[in-house]
Structures are given as C-alpha cells and as structure tokens.
N, C-alpha and C positions, 0 to 999 in steps of 0.2 A: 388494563388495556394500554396500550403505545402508545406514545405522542407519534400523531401523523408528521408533526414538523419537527423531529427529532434531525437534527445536520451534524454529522461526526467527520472534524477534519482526520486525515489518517498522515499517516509521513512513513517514509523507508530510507532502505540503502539499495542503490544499485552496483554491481561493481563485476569485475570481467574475470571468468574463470577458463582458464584455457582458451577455446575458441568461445563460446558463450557466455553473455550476458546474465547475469544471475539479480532480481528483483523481492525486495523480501519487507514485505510491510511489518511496522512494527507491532502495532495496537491489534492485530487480528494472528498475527505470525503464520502470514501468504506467503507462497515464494513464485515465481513467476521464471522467466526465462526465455530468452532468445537472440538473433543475432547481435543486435543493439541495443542499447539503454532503453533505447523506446518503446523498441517488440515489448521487453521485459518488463518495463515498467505498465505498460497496455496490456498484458497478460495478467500482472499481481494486480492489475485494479478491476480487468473485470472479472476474473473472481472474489476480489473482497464484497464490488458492487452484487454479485449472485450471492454470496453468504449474507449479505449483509438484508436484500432487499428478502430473502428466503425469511431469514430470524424475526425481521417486522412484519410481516405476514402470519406467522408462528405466534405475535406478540413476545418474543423471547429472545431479543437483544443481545442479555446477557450471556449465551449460551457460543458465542461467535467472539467476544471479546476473551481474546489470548495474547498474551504480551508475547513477544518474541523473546527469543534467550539472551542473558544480561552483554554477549559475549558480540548477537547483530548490535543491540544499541549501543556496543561499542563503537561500530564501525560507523553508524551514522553520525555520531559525535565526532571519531578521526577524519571525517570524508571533508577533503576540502576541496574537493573540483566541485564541478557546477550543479547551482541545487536547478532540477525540473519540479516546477511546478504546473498541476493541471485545476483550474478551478472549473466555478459553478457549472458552465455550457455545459459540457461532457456530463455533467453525473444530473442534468435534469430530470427530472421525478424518483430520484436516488438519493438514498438516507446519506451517501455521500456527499460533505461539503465543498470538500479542496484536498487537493493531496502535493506533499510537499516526498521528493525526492531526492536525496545527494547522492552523485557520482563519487565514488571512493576511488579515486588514482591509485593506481601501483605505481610505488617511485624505484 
C-alpha cells in the first residue's frame, strides 16, 4: 500500500523553441508546451500532477518515475535565467510538493 503523505518535489527546464515554449520535467520526463514559460511550465505539471495522482491511486508510484534523458538535465544545470518556482498552494491534495523550474536563455 502507498504512503497517503508521500510529497515528491519535481524540477525542469523550460526553454524557447522557435515561437514556443517547450517544459520538460525532469524526474517523470513530461514535456509540456506553450506560448510562455508559464503556459508551459502549467501544462508539464498538470500532467505530471494527473500521472502522478493516477499511479497513487494504482498504488504504483514506481511505474511514472522516468528520468528525463541525461542530455535535458543537461540544460537544467546550464540554465541560468530565472528559476520558477510553484509550491504547496497549487498542488493541494497532490502527491506534488514544490516544483522548481529554470528558464534556459538562448545567448
């Protein structure tokens, strides 16, 4: 059985591809997308929050935990614009604790 109070921080990259925004968590390897950081970052999390609250429901956690390819968490280590973070509020009754995001500049 799950821990009811299992809280999993997550973290991404966001970063700008052509006209669109591109969101890619790292611990689950979501990608998300839209006009701004924001859309995009609010797209990869509320699909991680549906995989995530799906797999506790399931008891099967484990089945949703996918690292992203070694080649995003490159990017979120290079990303040095601004990190978004969204904590607790947002992911209330969500195995979601906090999510940390860096904007990756194009120089």
């Amino acid at each position: 059985m799950m821990e009811k109070s299992l809280r999993i921080p997550l973290s991404g990259v966001v970063y700008q591809d052509d006209k669109w925004w591109i969101s890619h968590c790292l611990e689950l390897d979501i990608v998300g997308q839209g006009e701004t950081p924001e859309e995009a970052i609010a797209q990869s999390l509320e699909l991680c929050r549906l995989q995530l609250d799906a797999a506790m429901e399931d008891g099967d956690i484990e089945s949703v935990i996918r690292p992203a390819p070694k080649e995003i968490w490159a990017l979120f280590y290079r990303a040095k614009g601004e990190t978004k973070t969204s904590l607790t509020e947002q992911f209330k009754g969500s195995v979601i604790q906090r999510a940390e995001f860096r904007e990756l500049c194009s120089a």
